[in-house]
C-alpha positions in Angstrom: -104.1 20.6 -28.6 -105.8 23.3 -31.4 -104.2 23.1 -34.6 -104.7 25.9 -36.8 -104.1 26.4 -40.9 -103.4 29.6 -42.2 -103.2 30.2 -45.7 -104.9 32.7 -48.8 -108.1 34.8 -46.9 -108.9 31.7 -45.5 -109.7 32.2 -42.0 -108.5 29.8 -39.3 -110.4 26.8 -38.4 -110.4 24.3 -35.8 -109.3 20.5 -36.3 -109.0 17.1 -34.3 -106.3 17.3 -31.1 -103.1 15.7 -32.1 -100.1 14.2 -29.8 -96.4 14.6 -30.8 -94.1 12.3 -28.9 -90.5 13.7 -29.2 -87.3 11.2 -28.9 -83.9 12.4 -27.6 -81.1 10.7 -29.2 -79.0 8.7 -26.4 -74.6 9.0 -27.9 -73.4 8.6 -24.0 -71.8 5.4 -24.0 -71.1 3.5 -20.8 -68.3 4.3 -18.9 -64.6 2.2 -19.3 -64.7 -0.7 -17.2 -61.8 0.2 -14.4 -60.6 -1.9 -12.5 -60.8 -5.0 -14.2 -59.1 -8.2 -12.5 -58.0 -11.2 -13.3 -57.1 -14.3 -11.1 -55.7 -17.5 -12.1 -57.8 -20.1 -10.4 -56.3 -23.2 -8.7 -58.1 -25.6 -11.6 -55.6 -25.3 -14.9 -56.7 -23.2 -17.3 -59.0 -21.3 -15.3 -59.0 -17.5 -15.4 -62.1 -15.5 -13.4 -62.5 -11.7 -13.9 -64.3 -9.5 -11.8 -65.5 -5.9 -12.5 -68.1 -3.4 -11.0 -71.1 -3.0 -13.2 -71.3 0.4 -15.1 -74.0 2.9 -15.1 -75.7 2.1 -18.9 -74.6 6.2 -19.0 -71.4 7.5 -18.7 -72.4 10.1 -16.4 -74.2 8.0 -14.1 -77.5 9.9 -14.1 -80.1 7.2 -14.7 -78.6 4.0 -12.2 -79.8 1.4 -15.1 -77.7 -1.4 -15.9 -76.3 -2.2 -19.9 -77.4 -4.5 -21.9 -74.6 -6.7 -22.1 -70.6 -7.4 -22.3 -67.6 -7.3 -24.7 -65.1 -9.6 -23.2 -61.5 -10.0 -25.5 -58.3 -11.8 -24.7 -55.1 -12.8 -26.0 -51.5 -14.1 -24.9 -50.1 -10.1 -25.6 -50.8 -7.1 -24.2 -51.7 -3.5 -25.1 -48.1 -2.5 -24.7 -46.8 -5.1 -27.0 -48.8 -3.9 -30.1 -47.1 -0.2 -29.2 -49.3 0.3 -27.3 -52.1 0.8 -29.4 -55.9 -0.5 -27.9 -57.7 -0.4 -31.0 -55.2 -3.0 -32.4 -55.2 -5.3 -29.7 -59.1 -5.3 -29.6 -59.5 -5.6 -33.0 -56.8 -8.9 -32.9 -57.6 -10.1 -29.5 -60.1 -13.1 -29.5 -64.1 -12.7 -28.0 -65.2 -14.4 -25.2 -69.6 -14.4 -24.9 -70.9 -12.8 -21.8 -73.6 -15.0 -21.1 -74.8 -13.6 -17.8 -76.8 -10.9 -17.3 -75.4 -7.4 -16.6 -75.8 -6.1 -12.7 -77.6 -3.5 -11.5 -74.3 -0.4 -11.5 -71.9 -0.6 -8.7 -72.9 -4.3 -8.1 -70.6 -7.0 -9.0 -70.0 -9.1 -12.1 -68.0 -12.1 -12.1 -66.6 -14.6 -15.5 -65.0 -17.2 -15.3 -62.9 -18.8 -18.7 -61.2 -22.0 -19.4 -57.9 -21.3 -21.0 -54.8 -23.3 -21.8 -52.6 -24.4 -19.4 -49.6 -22.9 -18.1 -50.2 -19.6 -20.4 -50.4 -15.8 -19.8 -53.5 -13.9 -21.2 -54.4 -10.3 -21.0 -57.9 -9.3 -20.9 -60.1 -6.2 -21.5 -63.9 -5.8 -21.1 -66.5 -3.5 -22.4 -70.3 -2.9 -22.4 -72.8 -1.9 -24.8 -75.9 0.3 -23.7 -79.5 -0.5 -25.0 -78.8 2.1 -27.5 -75.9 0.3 -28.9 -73.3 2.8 -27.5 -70.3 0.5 -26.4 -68.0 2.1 -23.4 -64.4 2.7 -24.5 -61.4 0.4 -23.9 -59.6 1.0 -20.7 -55.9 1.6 -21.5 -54.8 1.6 -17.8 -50.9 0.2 -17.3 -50.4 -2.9 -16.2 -53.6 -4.5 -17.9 -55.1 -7.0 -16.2 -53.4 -10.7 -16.9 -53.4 -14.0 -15.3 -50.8 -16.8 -15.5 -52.6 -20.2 -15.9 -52.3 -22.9 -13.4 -50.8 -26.3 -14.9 -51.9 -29.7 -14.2 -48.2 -30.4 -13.7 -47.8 -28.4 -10.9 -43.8 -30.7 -10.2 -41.0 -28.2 -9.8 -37.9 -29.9 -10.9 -34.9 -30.4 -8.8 -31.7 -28.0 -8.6 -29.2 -28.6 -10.9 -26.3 -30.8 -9.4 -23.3 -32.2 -10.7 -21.7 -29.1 -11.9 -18.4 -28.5 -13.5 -16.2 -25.6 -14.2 -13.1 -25.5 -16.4 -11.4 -21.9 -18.0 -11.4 -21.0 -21.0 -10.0 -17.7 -22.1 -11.6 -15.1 -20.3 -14.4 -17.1 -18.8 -15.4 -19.5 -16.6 -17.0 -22.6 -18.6 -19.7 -24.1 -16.1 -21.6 -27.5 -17.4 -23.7 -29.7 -15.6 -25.8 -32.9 -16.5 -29.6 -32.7 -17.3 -31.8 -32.4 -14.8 -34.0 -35.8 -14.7 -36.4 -35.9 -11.3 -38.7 -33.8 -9.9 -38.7 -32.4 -6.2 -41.6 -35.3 -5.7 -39.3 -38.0 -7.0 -41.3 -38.4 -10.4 -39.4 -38.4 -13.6 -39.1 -35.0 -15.2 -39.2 -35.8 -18.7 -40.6 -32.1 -20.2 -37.0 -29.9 -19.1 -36.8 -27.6 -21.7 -34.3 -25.9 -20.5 -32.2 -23.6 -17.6 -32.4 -19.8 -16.5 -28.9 -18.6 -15.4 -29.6 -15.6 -12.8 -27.1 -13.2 -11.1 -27.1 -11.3 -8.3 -24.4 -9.2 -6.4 -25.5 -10.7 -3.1 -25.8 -14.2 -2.1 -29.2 -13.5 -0.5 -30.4 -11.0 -4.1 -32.0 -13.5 -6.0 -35.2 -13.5 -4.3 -35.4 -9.6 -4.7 -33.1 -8.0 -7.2 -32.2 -11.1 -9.5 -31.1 -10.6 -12.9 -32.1 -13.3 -15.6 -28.5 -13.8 -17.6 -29.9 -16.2 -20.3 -31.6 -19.1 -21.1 -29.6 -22.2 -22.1 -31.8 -24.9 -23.9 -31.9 -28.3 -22.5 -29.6 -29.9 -25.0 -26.4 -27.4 -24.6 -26.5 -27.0 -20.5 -23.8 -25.0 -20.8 -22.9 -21.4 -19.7 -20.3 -19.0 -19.8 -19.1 -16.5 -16.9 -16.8 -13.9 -17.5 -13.9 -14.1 -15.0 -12.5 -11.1 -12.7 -16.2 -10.0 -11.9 -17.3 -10.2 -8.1 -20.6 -12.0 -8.7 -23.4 -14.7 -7.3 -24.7 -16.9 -10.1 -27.8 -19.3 -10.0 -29.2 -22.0 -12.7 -32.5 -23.4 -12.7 -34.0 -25.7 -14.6 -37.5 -25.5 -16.5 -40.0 -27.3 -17.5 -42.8 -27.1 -20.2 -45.1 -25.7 -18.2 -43.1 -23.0 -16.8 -41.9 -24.6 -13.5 -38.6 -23.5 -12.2 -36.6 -25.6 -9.9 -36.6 -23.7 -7.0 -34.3 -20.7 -5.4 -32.5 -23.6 -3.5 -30.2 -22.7 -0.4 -27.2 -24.6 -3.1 -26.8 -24.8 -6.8 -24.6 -21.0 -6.2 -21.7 -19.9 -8.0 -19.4 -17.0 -7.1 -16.7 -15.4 -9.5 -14.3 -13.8 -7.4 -11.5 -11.1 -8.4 -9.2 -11.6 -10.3 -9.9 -15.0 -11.3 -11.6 -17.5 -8.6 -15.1 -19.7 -9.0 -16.5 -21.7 -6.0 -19.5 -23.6 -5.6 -21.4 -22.6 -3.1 -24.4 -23.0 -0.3 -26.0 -20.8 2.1 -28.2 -21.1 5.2 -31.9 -20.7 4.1 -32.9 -19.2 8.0 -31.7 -16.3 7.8 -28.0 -16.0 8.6 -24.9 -15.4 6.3 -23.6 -18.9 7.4 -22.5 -20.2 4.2 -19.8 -22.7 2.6 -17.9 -22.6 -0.8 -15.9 -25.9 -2.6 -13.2 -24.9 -4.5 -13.1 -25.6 -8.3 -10.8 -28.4 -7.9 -12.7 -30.4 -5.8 -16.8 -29.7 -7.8 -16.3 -33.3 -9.5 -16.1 -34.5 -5.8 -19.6 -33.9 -5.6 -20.2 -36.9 -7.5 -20.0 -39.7 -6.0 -21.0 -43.4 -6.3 -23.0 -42.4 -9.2 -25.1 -39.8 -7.6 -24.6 -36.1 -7.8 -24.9 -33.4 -4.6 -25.0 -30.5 -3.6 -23.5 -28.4 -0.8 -25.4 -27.8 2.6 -25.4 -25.6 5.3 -28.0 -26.1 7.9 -28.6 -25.2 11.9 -28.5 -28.4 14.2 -30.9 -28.6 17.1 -29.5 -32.4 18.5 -29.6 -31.9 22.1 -27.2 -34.2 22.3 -24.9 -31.9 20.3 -26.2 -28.2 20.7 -26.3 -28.0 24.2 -23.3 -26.1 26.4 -23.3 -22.5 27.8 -20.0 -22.8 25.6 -22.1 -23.1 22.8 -22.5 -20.3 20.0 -24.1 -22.0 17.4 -24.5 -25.6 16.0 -24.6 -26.2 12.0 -24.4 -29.2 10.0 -22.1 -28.8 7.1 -22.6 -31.3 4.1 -24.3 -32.6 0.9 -27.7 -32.4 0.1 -29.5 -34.4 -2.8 -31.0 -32.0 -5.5 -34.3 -32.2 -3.8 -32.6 -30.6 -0.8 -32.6 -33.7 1.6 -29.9 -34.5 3.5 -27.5 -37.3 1.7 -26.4 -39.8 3.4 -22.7 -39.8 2.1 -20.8 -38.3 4.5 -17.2 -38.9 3.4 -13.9 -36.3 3.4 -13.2 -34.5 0.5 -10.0 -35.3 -0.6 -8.7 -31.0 0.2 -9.4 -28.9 3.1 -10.6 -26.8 0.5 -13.9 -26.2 1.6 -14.8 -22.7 3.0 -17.2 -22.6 5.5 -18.1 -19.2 7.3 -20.7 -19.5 10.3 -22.5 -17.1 12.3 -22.4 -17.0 15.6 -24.2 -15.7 18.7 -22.6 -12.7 21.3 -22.8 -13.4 24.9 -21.9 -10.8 26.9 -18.2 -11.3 27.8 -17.2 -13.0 25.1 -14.1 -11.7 22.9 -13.0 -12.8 19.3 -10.1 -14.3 20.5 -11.7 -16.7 22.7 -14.4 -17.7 19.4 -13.0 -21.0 17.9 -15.1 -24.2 16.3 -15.0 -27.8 16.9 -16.1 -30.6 14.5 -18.2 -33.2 15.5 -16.6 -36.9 14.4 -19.1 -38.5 15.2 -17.6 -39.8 18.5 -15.9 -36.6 19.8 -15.8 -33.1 19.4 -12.3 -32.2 17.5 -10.7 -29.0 17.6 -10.1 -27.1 14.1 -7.4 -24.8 15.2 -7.6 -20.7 15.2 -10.3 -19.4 12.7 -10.6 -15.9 11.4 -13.2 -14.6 13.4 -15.1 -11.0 12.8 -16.8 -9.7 16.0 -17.1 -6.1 15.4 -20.2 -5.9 13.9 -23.3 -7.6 13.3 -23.3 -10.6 11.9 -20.7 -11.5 13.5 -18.8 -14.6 11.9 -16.0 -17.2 12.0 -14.5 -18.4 8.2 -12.5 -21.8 8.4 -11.8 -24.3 5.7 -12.2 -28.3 6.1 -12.7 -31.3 4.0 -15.1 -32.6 6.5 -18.7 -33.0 6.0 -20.6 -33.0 9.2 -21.6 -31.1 12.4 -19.8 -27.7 13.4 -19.5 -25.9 16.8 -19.1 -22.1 17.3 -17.2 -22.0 20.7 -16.2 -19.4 23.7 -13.6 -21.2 24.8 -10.0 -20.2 26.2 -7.5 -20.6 23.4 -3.8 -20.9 23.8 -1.5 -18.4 24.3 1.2 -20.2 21.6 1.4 -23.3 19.0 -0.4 -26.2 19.9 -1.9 -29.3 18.6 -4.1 -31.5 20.2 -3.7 -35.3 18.6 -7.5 -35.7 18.4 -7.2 -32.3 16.2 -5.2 -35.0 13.2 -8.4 -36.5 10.9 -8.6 -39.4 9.6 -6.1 -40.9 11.8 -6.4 -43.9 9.1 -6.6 -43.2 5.4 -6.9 -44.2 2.3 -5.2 -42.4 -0.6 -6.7 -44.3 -3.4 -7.8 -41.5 -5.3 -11.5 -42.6 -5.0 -12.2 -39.1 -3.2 -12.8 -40.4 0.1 -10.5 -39.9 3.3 -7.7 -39.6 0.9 -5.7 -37.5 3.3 -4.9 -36.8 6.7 -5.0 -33.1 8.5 -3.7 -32.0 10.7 -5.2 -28.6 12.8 -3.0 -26.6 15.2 -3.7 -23.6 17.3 -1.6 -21.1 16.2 -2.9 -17.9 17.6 0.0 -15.8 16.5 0.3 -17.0 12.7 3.7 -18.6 13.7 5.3 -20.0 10.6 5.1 -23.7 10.3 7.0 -27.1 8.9 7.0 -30.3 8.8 7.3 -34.1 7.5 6.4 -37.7 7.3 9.3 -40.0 8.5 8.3 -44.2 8.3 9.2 -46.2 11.4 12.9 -46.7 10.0 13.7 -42.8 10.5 13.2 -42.5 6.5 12.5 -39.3 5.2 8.6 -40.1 3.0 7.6 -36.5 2.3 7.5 -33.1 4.0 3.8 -32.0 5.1 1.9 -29.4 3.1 0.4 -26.3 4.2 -3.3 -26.0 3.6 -3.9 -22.9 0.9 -6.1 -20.3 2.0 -6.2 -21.9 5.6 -5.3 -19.7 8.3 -2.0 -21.4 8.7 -3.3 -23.6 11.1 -3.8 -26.2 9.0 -1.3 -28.9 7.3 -1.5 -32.1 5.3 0.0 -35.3 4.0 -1.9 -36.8 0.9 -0.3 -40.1 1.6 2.5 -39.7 -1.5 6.2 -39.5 -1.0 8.4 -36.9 -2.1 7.9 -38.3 -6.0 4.4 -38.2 -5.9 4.2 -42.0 -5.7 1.4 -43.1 -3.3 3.4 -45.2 0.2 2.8 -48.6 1.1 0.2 -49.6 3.6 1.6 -49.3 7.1 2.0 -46.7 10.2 3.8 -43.8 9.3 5.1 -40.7 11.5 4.3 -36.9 11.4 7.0 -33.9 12.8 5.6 -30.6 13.0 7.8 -27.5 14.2 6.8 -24.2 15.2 7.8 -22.0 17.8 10.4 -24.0 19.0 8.3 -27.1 19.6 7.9 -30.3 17.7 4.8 -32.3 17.5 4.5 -36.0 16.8 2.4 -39.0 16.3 1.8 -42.0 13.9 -0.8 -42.5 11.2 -1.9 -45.1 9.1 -1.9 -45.5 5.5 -4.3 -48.1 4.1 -5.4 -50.1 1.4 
């Protein structure tokens, strides 16, 4: 173009053209990088984020991509600095972005090797080719990852528990926890969670962590008179809970109760309980257990259009497999509550369940069924591990007992915890008030029977003891029940 000069009387005179080049100064940084996501890969330590690349301008106008990435982490968050971004940043540690940036809107992928077994939180931002970096997304949750861990062994549930009060609480202790679910030696327990819940099925969706007990104290206290479901699990250093096992569950009852408990992990309420007198029971020969309540598909056993449903009622090991002791418990002071199926026809009355012995099917006397609504249930209390049979069957009108109904016929009352009593299980549909004794075979008076507590009085027993607690000689002894008007009799045998 002309360029002219003006100045004094001078008059104006052409030059050489010039060329201005003008610069417009670029302050629009990128846009905030939202969503960012992390995902814990399956190789430990791994963590890969993914983002969509930003427009180099905020706006979005020129569809260039930036030059390159900020990428931060750390094992806190935002929100535990108060949430304040330019903290974390400023503390968090950098991570190169050694790719190169996407075209906008195309995707961008990182990947990080991280420690083990560890939660990170990440943010991500971008710098423009003028140097303008995009601000810090401050969106709640910010994107984290949990490691994986080369030990990926979840320990076994805790077994072996014990309960004893003490003031107002329940005092619940229990050995260490040693083996893994895969049988390998767990040798990194750090410690146990203690969980609540106010249902027995609430700890897989409204579970309260109580506290965490370290390894070496494995002990807890439960405030009595409460009405709730308690769980331990043990951890390990890498995180690694034992898991939410159908056993290893506590209930404090009102005003004062604590039972150890099991449920049915398909779906039903069917569940059984062990009075506190009877948790050292669970070990035995050497070898701690836990409760176990499972459905049993035998043909053999679960067949019958009497048939309401068939469950096997035991001990599991702490890896949840069945174990393969099998003995009584020395009190019918296990609660068991099953649910059954309603066919039409059927009436609560008629609902009663039979335990399997292994040869026969034995009949354990009236139970307190519910049939009005759904899930409809039976509750019943044995010391008898083993099979169980929800029946429609017709019960008596009056007191009855049927002699396969007296278990063990032979027992032992050594003490040892096994068959130490015999029981004997009447049908007693109207709650008919019930004695009885042990004569020997000279007509001598040995003890009077004892009512089962908590049983639906249908249910008496003789622990093999006379009448000042001193255990009888070996030999055949003889039982007199009376109800009704009726007396029932038989032998059984005490061994040695």
């Amino acid at each position: 173009m002309g360029l002219f000069v003006f100045g004094g009387a001078a008059r104006a005179a052409p030059t050489d053209s010039l060329v201005f080049t003008v610069s417009i100064l670029d302050v629009d940084p990128p846009a905030a990088i939202a969503p960012l996501n992390a995902t814990a890969s399956v190789t430990p330590g791994q963590v890969v984020l993914d983002w969509l690349a930003p427009d180099e301008d905020g706006v979005g106008l020129n569809g260039e991509a930036v030059q390159t990435y900020l990428v931060r982490y750390a094992t806190f968050s935002i929100a535990d600095v108060g949430g304040n971004a330019a903290l974390w940043w400023a503390t968090a540690t950098a991570e190169p972005f050694l790719g190169v940036p996407q075209a906008p809107g195309q995707p961008e992928v990182m990947v990080l090797a991280l420690a083990e077994a560890t939660r990170y939180y990440f943010a991500v931002r971008s710098i423009d080719a003028s140097g303008n970096v995009s601000p810090l997304d401050n969106t709640v949750p910010q994107a984290n990852a949990l490691t994986r861990s080369s030990d990926a062994e979840i320990p076994v549930a805790v077994a072996g528990v014990r309960a004893t009060r003490a003031g107002a609480n329940h005092v619940v202790t229990w050995p260490a926890v040693t083996r893994n679910m895969d049988g390998s030696p767990a040798g990194d327990i750090v410690g146990y969670r203690v969980y609540s819940s106010t249902s027995l099925f609430g700890f897989e969706t409204s579970s309260n962590t109580v506290g965490f007990v370290p390894e070496g104290a494995r002990s807890v206290a439960l405030a009595a008179g409460t009405d709730l479901y308690y769980l331990i699990r043990a951890v390990d250093a890498t995180g690694n809970e034992s898991p939410v096992a159908p056993s290893n569950f506590f209930r404090v009852t009102v005003p004062d109760g604590i039972v150890f408990g099991a449920r049915e992990a398909g779906g039903t309420v069917s569940a059984a309980f062990l009075a506190r007198a009877l948790w050292p029971e669970l070990t035995r020969g050497g070898a701690d257990y836990l409760l176990s309540v499972t459905p049993d598909a035998t043909p053999a056993l679960a067949t019958g259009t009497w048939n309401r449903g068939t469950y096997r009622v035991g001990l599991a090991n702490p890896d949840g497999s069945a174990a393969s002791n099998t003995a009584a418990f020395s009190g019918a002071e296990m609660t068991v509550t099953l649910e059954y199926t309603v066919l039409p026809g059927d009436d609560a009355a008629r609902i009663g369940v039979f335990w399997w012995n292994g040869k026969t099917w034995i009949k354990m006397g009236r139970t307190n069924a519910q049939s009005a609504t759904a899930p409809r249930t039976v509750t019943f209390q044995t010391a008898f591990p083993g099979v169980y049979q929800v029946r429609n069957y017709a019960t008596p009108d009056g007191l009855s007992l049927d002699r396969a109904s007296v278990v063990p016929r032979i027992f032992t009352p050594n003490g040892d915890g096994i068959n130490d009593a015999v029981y004997f299980y009447l049908e007693n549909p109207r709650l008919s008030a019930l004695d009885g004794g042990i004569i020997d075979l000279s007509g001598a008076e040995v003890s009077p029977l004892t009512r089962v507590t908590g049983a639906a009085d249908n249910v008496m027993m003789w622990d093999g003891r006379d009448s000042t607690g001193h255990i009888v000689r070996a030999g055949v002894y003889i039982y007199k029940i009376r109800g009704e008007g009726k007396t029932f009799s038989g032998s059984v045998v005490v061994a040695k």
